[in-house]
N, C-alpha and C positions, 0 to 999 in steps of 0.2 A: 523435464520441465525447467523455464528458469529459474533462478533464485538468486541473481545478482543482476545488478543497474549494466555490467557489463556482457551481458549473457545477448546474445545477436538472435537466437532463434525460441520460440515457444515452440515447442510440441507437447499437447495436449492429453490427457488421458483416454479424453473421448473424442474417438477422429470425426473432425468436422464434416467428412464426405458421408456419414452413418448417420441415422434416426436412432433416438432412445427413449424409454419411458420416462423424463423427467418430471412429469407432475402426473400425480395420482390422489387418491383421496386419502392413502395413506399419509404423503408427503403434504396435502393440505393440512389434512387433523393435525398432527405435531408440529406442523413448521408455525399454525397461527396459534395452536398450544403451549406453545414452548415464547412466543410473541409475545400472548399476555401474562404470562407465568414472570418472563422476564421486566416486562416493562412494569409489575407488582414488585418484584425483588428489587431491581436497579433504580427503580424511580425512588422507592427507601430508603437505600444505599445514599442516596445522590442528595436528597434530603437531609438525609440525618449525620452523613461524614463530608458532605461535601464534595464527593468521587463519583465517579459512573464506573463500572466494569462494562469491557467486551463479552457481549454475548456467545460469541465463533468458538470461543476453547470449547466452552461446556456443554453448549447447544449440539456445539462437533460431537464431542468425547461421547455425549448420550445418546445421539443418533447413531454414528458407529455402534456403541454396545448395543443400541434397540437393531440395529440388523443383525448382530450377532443373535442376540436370542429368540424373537420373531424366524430367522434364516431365511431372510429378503436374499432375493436372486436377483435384484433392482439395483445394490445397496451404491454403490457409488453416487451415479447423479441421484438417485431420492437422498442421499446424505449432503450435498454438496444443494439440492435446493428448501430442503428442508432450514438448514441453519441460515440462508440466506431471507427465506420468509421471516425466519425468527427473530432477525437485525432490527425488521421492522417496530418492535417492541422498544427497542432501546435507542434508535433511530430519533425517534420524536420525544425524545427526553428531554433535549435540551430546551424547548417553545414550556414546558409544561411547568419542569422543576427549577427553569434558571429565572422564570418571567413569572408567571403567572401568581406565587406564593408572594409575590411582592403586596398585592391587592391587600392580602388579609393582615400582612406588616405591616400597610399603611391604614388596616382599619374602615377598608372598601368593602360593602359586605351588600352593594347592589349588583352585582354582576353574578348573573342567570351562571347555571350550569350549562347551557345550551351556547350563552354569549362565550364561555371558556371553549367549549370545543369546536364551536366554527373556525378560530382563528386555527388553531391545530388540525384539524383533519385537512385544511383547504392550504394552509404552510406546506402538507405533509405531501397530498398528491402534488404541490408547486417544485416540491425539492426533486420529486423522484422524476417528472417533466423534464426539470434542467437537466439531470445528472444524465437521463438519455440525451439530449441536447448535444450537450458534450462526450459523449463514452465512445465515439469512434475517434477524437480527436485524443482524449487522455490513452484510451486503453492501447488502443491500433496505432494512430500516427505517430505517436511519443511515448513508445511503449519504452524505448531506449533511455529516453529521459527522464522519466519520475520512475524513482525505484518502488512505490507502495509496498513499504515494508508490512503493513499490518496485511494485505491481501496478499500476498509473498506468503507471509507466515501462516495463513488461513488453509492458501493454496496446499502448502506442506506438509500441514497436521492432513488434510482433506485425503491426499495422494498417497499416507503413508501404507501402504497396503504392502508392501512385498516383505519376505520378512526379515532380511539385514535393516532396509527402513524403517520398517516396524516396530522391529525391539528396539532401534536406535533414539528412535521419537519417545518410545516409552520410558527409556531410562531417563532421557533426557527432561521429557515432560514429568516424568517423576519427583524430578531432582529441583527441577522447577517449582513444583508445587510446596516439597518441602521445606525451601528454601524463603518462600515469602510466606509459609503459616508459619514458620520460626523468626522470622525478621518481623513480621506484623505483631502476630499472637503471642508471642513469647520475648521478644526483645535479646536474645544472646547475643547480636549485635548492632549498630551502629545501621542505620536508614541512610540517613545524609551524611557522606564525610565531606567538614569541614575543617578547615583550618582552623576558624575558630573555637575547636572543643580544646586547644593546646593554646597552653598558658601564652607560650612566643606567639601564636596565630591573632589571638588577641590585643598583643600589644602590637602588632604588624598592623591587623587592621585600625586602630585606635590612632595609628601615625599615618597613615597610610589612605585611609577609607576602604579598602581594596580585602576581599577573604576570594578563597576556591572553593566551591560545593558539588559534590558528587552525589545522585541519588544512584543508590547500590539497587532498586529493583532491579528483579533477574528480567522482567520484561522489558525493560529500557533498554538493558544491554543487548535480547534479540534484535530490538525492532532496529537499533543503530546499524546493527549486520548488514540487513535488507537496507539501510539508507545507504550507505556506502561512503566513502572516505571524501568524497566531492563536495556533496551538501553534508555532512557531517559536521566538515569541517567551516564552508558558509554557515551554519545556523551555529555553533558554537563562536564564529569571529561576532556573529550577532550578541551573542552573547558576554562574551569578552570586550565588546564594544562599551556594552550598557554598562558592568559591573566594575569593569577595568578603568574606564576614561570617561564615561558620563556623570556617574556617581560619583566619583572622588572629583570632579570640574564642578558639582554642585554647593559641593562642600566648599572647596575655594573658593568661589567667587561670592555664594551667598549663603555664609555661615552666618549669619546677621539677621536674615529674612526670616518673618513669624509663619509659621506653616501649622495646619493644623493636624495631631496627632488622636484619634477615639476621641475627637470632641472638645480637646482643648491644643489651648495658645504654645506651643514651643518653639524655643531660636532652633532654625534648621541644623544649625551647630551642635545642637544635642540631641536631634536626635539620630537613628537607629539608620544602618546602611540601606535594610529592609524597607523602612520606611521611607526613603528618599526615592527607593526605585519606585514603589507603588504609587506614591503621590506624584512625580515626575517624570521620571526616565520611563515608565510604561509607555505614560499618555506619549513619547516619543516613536514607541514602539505601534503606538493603537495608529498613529499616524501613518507609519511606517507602511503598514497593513494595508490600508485603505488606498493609498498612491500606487504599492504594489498591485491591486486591483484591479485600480483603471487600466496602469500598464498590460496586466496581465491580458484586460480584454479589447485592449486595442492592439495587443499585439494577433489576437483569437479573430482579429475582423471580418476578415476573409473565413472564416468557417463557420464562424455565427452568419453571413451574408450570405453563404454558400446551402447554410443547414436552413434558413427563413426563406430563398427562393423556392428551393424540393420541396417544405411547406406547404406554399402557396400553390405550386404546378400540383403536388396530391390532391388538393382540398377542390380546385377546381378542374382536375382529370375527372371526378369521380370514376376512379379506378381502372382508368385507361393505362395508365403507366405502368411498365411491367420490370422487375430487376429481375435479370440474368448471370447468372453466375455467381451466386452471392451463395456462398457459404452458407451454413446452418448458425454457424458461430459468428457470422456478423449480421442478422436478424434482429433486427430493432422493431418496437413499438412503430408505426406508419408515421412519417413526418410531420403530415397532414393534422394528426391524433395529437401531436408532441405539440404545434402549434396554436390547434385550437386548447391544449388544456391551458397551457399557459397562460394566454388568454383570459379563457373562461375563470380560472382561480382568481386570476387577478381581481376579475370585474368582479365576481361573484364576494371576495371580501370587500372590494369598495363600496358594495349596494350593502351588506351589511355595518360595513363602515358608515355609511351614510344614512340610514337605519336607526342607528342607537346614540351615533357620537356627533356627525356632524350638526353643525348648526345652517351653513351656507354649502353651497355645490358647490363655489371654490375651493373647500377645504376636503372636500370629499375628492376633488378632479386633483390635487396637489398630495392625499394620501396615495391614491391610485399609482402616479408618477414616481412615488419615494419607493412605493413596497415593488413595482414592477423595474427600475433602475438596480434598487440594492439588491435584489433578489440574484438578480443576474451578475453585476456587481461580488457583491461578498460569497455567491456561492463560486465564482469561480478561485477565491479566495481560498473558502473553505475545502474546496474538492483538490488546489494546488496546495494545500497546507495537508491533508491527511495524505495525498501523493509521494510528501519530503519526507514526513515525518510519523503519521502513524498516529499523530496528534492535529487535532481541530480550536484554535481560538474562538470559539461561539463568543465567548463571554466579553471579550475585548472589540469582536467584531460588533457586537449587538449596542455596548457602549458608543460607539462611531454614531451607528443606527439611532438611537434615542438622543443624541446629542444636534447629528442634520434634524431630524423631524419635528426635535421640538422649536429650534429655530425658523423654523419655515413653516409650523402650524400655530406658535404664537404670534406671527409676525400677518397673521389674518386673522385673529382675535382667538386663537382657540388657546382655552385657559381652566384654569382652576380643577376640583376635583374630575370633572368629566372629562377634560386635557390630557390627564394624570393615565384615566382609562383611557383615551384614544390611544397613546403612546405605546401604554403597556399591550396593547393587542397588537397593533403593529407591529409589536418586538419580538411578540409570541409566534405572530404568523410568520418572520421572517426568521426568527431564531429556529424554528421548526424547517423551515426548506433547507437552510444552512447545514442542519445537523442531516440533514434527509440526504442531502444533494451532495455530501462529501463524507457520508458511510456506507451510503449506496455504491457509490463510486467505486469503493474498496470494494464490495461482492461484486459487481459487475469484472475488477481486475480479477477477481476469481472465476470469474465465468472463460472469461479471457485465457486465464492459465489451464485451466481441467476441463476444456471441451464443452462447456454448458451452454444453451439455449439463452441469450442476453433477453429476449421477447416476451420468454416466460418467465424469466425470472423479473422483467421489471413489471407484467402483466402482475403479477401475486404480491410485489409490491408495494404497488396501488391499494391493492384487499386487504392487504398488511398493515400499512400506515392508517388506513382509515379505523380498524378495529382497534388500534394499539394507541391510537389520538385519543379515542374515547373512551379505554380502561384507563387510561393515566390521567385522565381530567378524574376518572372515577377515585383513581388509587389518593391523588391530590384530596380531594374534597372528603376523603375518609379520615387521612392524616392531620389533618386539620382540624376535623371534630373528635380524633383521637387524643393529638397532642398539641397542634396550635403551631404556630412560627413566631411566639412572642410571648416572655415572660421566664419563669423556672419551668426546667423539663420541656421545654418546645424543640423542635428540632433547629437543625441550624440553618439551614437554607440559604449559604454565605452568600451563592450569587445571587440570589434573589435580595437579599438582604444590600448588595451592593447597588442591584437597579434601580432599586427604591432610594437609595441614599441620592440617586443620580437623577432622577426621573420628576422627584416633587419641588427640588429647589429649580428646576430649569423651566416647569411651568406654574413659576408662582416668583418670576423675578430672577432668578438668579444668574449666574454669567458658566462658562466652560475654559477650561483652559487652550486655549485655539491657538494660541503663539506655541505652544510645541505640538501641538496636531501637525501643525503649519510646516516646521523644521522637519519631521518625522517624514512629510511628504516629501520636502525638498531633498530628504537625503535620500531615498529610495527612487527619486530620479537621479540624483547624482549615481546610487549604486550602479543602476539599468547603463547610465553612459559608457561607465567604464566596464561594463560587460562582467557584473557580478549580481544572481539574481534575487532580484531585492527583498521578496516575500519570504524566499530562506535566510537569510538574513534578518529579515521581521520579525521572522519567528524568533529566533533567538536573541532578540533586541526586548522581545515582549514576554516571552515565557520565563518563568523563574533559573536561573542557573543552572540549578542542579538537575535540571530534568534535559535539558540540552547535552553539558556533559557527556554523560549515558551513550548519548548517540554518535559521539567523535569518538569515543571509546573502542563500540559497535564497529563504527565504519571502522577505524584504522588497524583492526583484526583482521576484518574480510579485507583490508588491504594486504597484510602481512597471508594470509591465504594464499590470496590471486597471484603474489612476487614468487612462492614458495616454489615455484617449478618453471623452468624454462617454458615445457611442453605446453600448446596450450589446450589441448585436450584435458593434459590429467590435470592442469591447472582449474581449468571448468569445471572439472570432477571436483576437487577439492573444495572449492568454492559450494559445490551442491551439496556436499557432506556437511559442511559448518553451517549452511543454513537450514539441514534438519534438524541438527542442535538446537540453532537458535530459535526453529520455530516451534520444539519443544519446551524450549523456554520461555516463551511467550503465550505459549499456551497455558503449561501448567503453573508460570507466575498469576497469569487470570483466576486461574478455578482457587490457586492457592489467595489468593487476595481477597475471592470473593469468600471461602471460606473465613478467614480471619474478620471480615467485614461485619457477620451474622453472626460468627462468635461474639464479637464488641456489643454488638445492638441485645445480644441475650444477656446481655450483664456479665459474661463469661473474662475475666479478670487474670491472666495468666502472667502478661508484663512486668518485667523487669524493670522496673521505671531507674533507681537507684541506679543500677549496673552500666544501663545502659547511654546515661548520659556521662558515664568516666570513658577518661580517655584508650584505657585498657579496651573496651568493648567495642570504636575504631579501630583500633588497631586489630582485633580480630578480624573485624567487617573487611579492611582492606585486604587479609592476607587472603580470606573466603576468595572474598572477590576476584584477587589477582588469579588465585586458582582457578575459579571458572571459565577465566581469560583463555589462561594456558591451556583447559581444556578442552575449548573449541579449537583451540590453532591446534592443538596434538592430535585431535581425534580427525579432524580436516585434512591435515598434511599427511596422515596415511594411508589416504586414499588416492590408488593408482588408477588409472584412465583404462578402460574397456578396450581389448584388441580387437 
């Protein structure tokens, strides 16, 4: 199987020329099991610390053991579609827990349970729509080109069956796991290294504007593996753009300028490096995003043109048209199907839209336009962003999203609290495809790697999203009457908490910052000129530092790998050993994070807090860390190439 961006051939665990039992009612029960199970834990999780966990480690990890002790004769594809169904669950997290919590923040307490989940089930079949749309161009044509470290890594844990792999994954995954419940739940070391926990680092950045951040998860540094030393390195110069040269140019020029900090008045001069990026250098970033977009899908013309012809010739064949010679493994949903749902989502939210929010059919024909544009728009965004990196900007995308809509729907009279709600659903439905159409994506690269049926798996996807839309409006409206988004003891609901700070001032007057939207776009056309790709760059222009890092780290290992041998057989080889490691580490950082998650929420208290903000407890962090480096590269480069 592959496991690096340079790897020229997939060969599959299940040969494409073969029929297998991929869906069974076994693999239905635990795949939509394990669906809602997830989307109750992680929708919590995502609520109450602000995080989502990947579902794939543990979904994985517990389907593997449930063939072991059931002794499933099936187990591979029922394990490989089971965890795929179960994505569903946490898929459509982002429409429910990043938007929708905003409502009761702001004290909105007219909106139906029934008005929350249309926008999410009908976001959720739109995302999974797209992500077919595109999955013969992401997965097949530029399979070369996007490394999909998280579906790499998914791929890995999935394949590990023989048993050198086996045990290798397990120690691995092992070491993983114990490495982020000691780093989370216990604190012995140092999360972020910065420069700033040392006394010099401090007065550097103080002269300077300028610090270095490293986040130490063990999953960051897999997922960099599978990204590879190329985009590694583009989304870290993004990042070193922002923190390096934007940030400290803010400072010069407008250390003078009133900016507002949690609600009050301060000279930009005092305040905080953090704060300068989130109040400006982002919104640079969010710009960024958005231009790489367009680009992305003007550069996609020809296959969005090519995939809306086939469309149209299906839907008017009635089933005349026959393919020939098509693999089992490139089997998609019917074009004809992919075309009309699109479609039909769309309209079917605008009559809902039109229904409860609109006032005039202008406003409803100019909704219709925004969610069926950006849809297509940011999910190719989102689906080239979880491709680089393994990580999805929902939150910054959806900002963009709520910033056009509400200019363009105040600018036909729509306003005040009902405004408030047209937006927020909007956001819900489109944040929900986004998240759908570039996680999917990633199982679909898994289908792609291990032989699996793409048709059924996006078939049970559909079944997926829709069950898992309507336990997470469920799990929302519990938490709520549990514990509230407002007040002592509510949970935190940062994003939501931020849509809302975004969402009521723009329809009740207020203004956006559009002069660096503006620049963010012009530079990510200038990127694309000079032939550096702008949304990897975006990303790391918009993502906080330390989480980029991780990933130039990652890549320039599996770069020191791939150099380590003349040959390039055993070189390939070596490269497939370090990315068992690191999809052991990716895996078992998930299950370990999500345990340390549920320890926090039980009131379970182990941290170090004292220790761990001294300089001493970086300085472990880093030598941990260096170790795990050398790890990978030692356990990689002694693997010699098959006669």
């Amino acid at each position: 199987m592959a496991s690096n961006e340079h790897h020229n051939e997939v060969r599959p665990i299940m040969d494409p020329t073969k029929n297998y039992e991929e869906i069974n009612s076994y693999v239905i029960f635990w795949g939509l099991f394990f669906a809602a199970l997830f989307a109750l834990a992680v929708g919590y999780l995502c609520l109450k610390i602000g995080q989502t966990v990947d579902a794939f480690a543990p979904v994985s990890i517990l389907s593997m053991g449930m063939a072991v002790l059931f002794k499933r004769k099936n187990a591979f594809p029922e394990t490989v579609h089971i965890q795929a169904i179960a994505s569903s669950g946490t898929n459509v997290l982002a429409g429910v827990m990043f938007i929708l919590p905003a409502l009761f923040i702001l004290d909105i307490h007219t909106v139906s349970v029934f008005q929350m989940i249309v926008p999410i089930v009908l976001g959720g079949l739109l995302g999974v729509f797209l992500c077919v749309f595109f999955r013969q161009y992401f997965c097949e044509e530029m399979h070369h080109a996007y490394p999909f470290p998280s579906g790499r890594a998914a791929a890995e844990v999935l394949s590990s069956n023989d048993g050198g792999k086996a045990k290798l994954m397990a120690l691995s995954g092992l070491l993983g796991l114990g490495y982020d419940f000691v780093l989370n739940s216990l604190g012995w070391w140092r999360e972020v290294f910065s420069t700033t926990t040392f006394r010099w680092g401090q007065v550097f950045q103080q002269n300077s504007k300028m610090h270095l951040s490293l986040d130490s998860d063990i999953a960051l540094l897999g997922l960099g593996y599978f990204t590879g030393i190329r985009y590694g390195s583009i989304i870290a110069a993004g990042s070193f753009f922002a923190w390096f040269v934007m940030v400290p140019l803010f400072f010069f020029i407008g250390g003078d300028h009133i900016m507002m900090v949690g609600g009050k008045e301060i000279l930009l001069a005092d305040a905080s490096t953090g704060d300068v990026f989130k109040t400006y250098v982002r919104h640079i970033g969010i710009g960024m995003l958005a231009m790489a977009g367009v680009i992305g899908l003007l550069t996609m013309s020809n296959v969005v043109s090519k995939i809306m012809k086939r469309a149209i010739v299906d839907m008017f064949s009635r089933g005349k048209t026959t393919t020939v010679n098509v693999l089992r493994t490139q089997i998609d949903l019917p074009s004809s199907v992919l075309g009309l749902g699109i479609v039909l989502t769309t309209v079917l939210f605008s009559i809902f839209f039109h229904i409860y929010y609109a006032d005039t059919f202008l406003q409803t024909v100019l909704a219709f336009f925004i969610v069926l544009i950006l849809s297509f728009l940011l999910s190719v965004v989102g689906i080239s962003s979880i491709a680089f990196t393994g990580n999805e900007p929902v939150s910054g995308m959806i900002i963009f999203m709520i910033l056009i809509s509400a200019v363009i729907m105040t600018s036909v009279g729509m306003g005040g609290t009902t405004g408030i709600i047209a937006i927020l659903m909007m956001a819900a439905f489109l944040a929900t495809t986004i998240g759908v159409a570039g996680n999917f994506m990633s199982e679909l690269k898994v289908a792609h790697l291990t032989g699996a049926t793409p048709a059924k798996m996006q078939l049970w996807q559909l079944v997926g999203v829709v069950i898992a839309g309507i336990v997470c409006v469920g799990v929302l409206i519990l938490l709520n009457n549990a514990y509230g988004f407002v007040g002592d003891g509510a949970l935190n609901a940062p994003q939501a908490n931020a849509m809302a700070a975004i969402v009521e001032p723009l329809m009740t007057g207020g203004s956006a910052q559009w002069e660096l939207y503006i620049l963010g776009a012009i530079f990510a056309v200038l990127l694309w000129m000079i032939g550096v790709p702008p949304l990897a760059f975006a990303l790391g222009a918009y993502l906080p530092m330390e989480i980029n890092t991780p990933i130039l780290v990652g890549g320039f290992i599996s770069y020191l790998v791939k150099r380590s041998s003349k040959d390039e057989a055993e070189s390939e080889a070596r490269v497939a050993e370090g990315g068992t490691v690191a999809s052991g580490f990716v895996a078992g950082g998930a299950i370990g994070s999500l345990i340390s998650a549920v320890l926090k929420i039980a009131g379970v208290d182990w941290f170090l807090d004292a220790w761990e903000k001294t300089p001493e407890a970086t300085y472990l962090g880093i030598v941990i860390y260096l170790a795990l480096c050398v790890m990978i590269y030692k356990i990689a480069t002694r693997k010699r190439a098959a006669n």
